[in-house]
N, C-alpha and C positions, 0 to 999 in steps of 0.2 A: 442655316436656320435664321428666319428673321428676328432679329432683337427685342424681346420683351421684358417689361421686367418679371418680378421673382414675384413678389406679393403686390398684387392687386384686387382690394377690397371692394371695389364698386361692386362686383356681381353678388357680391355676400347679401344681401336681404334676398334678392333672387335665391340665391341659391337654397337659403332657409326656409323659405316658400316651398321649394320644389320637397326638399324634407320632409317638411309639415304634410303634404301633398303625396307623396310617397305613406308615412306612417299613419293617413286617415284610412286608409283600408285596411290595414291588420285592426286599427283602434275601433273601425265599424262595426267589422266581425267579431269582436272581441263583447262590442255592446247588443250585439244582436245576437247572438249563440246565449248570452248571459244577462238578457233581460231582467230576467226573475233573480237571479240568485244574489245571495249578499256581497256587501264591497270586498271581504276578504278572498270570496271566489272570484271576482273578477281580476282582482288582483294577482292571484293563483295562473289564473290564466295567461293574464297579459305579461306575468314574469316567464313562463314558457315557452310563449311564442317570441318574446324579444330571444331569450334563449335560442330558439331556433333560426331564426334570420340573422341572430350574429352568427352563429357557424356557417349559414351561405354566404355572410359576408365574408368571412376567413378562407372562405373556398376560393369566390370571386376574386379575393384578394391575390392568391396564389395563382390564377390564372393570368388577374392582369402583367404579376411578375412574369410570369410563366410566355406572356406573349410579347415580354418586351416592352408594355405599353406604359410602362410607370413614368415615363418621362412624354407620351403621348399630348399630354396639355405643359407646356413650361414653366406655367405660372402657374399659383395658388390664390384664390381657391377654385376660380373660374378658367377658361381656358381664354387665350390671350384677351383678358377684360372681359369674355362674355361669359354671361353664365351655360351657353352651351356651345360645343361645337357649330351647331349650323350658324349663330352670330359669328364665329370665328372662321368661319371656311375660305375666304381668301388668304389669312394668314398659313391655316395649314397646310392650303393648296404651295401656298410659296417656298413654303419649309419642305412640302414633300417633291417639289419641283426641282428645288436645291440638291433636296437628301433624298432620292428614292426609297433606300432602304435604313433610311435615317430613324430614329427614335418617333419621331413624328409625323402621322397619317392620317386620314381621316379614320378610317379603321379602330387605330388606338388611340386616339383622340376622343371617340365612345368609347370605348373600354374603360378608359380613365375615368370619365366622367361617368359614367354609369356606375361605377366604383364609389366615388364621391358623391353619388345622390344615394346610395344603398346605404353608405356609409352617414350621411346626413338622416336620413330617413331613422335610423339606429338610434341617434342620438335622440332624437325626437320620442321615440317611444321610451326609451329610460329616463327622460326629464320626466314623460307623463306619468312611470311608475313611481319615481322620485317624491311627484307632488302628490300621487293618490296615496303614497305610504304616509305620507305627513298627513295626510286630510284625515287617513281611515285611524291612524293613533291619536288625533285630536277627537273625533267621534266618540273613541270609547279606549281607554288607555290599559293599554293590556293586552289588546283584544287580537292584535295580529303577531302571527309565530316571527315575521320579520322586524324588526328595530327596523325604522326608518333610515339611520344612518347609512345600512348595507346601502341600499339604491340610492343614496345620496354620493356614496362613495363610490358605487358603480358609475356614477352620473360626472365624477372627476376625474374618472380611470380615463372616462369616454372622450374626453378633453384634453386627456392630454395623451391619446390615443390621435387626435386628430392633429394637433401638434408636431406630433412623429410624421405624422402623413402627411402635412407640408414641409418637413424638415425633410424628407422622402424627394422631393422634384425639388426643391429648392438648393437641398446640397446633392442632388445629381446621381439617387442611388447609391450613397455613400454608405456601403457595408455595414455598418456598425447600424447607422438609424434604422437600415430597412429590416435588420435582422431585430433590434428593439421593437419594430413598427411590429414585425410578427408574434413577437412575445407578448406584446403589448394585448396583440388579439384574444393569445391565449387565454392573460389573464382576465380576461372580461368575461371571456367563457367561463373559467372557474368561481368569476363573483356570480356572476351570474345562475350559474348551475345549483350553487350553495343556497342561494334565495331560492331558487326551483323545491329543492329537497327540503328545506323549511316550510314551504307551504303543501306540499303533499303530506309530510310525517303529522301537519296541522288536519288534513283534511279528513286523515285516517285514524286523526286521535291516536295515533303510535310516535313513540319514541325512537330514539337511534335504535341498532342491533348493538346490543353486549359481545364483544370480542375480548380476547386474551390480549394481554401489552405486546407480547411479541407480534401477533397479526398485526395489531396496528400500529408497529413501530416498521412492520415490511411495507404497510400502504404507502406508510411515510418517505422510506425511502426508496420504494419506487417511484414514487410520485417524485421526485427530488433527481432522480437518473434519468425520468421520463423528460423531464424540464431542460436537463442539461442535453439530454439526445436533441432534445427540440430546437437547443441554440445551436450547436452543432450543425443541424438539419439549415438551418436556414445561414449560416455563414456559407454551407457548400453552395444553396442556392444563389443567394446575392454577390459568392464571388463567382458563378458559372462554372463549379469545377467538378459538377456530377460527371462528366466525361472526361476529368485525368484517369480515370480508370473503366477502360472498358471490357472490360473481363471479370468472370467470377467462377471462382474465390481467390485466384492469385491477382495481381496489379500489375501491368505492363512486362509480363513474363515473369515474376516475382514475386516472392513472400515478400519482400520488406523493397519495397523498389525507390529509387532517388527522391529523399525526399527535404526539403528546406523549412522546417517549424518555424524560423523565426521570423521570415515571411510571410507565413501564413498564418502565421498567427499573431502579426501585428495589428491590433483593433484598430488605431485611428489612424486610418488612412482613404484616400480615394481610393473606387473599384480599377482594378487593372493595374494598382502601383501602389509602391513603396511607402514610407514615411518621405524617404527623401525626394520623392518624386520621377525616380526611375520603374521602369515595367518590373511587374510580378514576373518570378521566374516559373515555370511549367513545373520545376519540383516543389515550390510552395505550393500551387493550386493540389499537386497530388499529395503532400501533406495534410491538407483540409479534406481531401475525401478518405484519405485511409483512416484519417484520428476520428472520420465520423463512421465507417465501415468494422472496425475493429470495436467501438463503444457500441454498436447495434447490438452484437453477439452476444452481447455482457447485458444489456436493458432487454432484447427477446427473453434469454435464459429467466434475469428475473422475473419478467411479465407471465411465463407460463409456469414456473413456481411458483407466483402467488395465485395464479387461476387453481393450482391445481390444490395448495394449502386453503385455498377457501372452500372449495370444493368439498373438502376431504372433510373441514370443521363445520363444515353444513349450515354458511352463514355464506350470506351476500353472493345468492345461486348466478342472480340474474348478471351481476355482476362481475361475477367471474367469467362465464360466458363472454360478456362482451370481451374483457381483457385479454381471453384466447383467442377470440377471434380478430379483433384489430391486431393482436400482433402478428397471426398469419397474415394476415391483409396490409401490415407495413413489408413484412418480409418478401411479398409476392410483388406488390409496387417498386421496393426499394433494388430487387433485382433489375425487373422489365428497365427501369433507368436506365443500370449498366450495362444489360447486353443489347437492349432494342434500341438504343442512342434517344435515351430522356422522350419518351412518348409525352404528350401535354396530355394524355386522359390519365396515364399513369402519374406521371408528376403530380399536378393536383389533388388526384384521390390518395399520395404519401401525404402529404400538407392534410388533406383532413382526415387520413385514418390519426396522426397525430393529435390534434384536436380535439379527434374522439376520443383518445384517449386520455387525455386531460380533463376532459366533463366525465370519462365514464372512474378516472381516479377519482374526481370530485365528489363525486356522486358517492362512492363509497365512503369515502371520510367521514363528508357529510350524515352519511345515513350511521356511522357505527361510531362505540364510544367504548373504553373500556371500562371491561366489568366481566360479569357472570351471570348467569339466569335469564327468566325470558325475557321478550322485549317489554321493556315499559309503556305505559300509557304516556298520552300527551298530557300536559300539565295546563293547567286555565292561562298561567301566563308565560307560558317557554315548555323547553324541554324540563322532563321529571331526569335527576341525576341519576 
């Protein structure tokens, strides 16, 4: 592979541009759908739709891992000094002349970058919500169900979400960041969602749902299992080890089959090796898939016990539903992995049934509070207790 460096900031106003460039179309539609209505509906809006193109960026994200391409451009943020592959196409031609099947192609050299401008683009629409939540509490103080801080703070997540992502290609797919890099997604989704269910409970003049402590001490600590399945989930991915196990329910002819923890479960290390710089052993890698195959059983069981206690206490319908069903829909994914040898339609849709269900736990948090009786009204300036 031809030598580049690691950080090269020339393409960076380019690249800010193609952002800007990218989030003027949602920001369009966002002004044309919502001409008439007040700043707080616009606003309502615009935190939705960032909501929903970050979770295609989490998806995308999952793909470009999923194809290998994370290492696609060498450098950050541009790919060798250009803000796009076609400026860099001799270099990648040279690298993929070298390495055929090397990390670097033209191929995923878009992949990457298309990753990084989706990703840019993101960031651009939560500056804008950032600035319009400051603008609309300066307007009229009170007036919106959001503190401006939330988007301020979603606007720092997002920064140092992109930090991870140069730390990403710069340390080489180095386990620990890329598996951070993913949480990191998570969390944005969850600020993000929270501001979502703030501005509907505002637009519906309703307050949270009233649950009992015990329900919402189970949200809690599903939400809390669902979090740790999810680092789990992406240590398997970024160490490649969905296929130490291709069987199911047993493990290479085995209930409990060879397996190496301390290996696998060394955080700071290169992918493929040790702390000391010797190769992962095959029973490390099948330690990281069983410790994440064995904790599934234990986060489904709760997932569908708390689908079915909300159910039963006739609070958060819509939301239980979702909970049932993403977690049939991790269970059916997180098979086809092991017996159909890691499909990329399957892979990806495990990476966002997770997802989902992180905004659909949020989402419930969000919307419930404990107490008794019926739902309250919204209050002029927050939620009524």
């Amino acid at each position: 592979m031809q030598a580049s460096s690691l950080y090269d900031l020339s393409p960076l106003v380019r690249m800010m541009l193609m952002g800007i460039v990218i989030a003027g179309g949602p920001l369009a539609w966002i002004a044309l759908r919502n001409s008439s209505a007040p700043p707080a509906r616009r606003l309502q809006a615009l935190t939705v739709l960032t909501l929903f193109l970050t979770f295609d960026l989490v998806l995308f994200g999952a793909f470009t891992r999923l194809t290998d391409s994370g290492l696609g451009c060498p450098d950050w943020p541009g790919c060798y000094g250009s803000a796009s592959p076609v400026g860099a196409r001799e270099h990648i031609a040279a690298a993929q002349s070298a390495m055929p099947t090397g990390p670097v192609t033209h191929g995923k050299a878009w992949i990457e970058m298309i990753h990084r401008y989706l990703a840019t683009g993101v960031g651009v629409l939560i500056l804008t919500l950032a600035i319009g939540s400051w603008l609309e509490r300066r307007r009229g103080a009170g007036s919106s169900p959001v503190h401006p801080w939330w988007p301020l703070a979603t606007l720092a997540w997002v920064c140092i979400q992109g930090a991870f992502g140069a730390l990403t290609v710069t340390m080489k797919l180095f386990p620990a960041i890329v598996t951070l890099h993913l949480l990191g997604g998570l969390v944005l989704l969850a600020l993000l969602c929270a501001q979502a269910v703030s501005h509907q409970q505002a637009a519906r003049a309703q307050g949270p749902v009233p649950v009992a402590a015990g329900l919402r001490l189970a949200l809690w600590l599903t939400a809390g299992l669902v979090a740790l399945q999810a680092a789990l989930g992406g240590w398997v991915s970024t160490n490649y080890a969905v296929l130490a196990c291709s069987e199911f329910p047993m493990c290479q002819g085995s209930w409990w089959p060879a397996m190496n923890f301390t290996q696998g479960f060394a955080i700071w290390r290169e992918l493929g090796h040790n702390p000391d710089g010797s190769l992962i052993s095959f029973a490390a890698l099948t330690a990281i898939h069983y410790v994440h195959r064995l904790a599934a059983y234990l986060v489904l069981a709760t997932l569908w016990l708390l689908a079915w206690r909300l159910h039963r206490g006739g609070v958060l319908q819509r939301q239980a539903r979702w909970l049932a069903g993403l977690a049939g829909l991790q269970l059916v994914t997180g098979l086809s992995n092991v017996v159909l040898d890691w499909p990329l339609v399957a892979a990806v849709a495990h990476t966002g049934g997770a997802a989902a269900l992180v905004v659909v736990l949020t989402w419930a948090l969000a919307d419930s509070r404990v107490g008794a009786g019926s739902r309250p009204a919204f209050a002029a300036n927050g939620l009524s207790a």
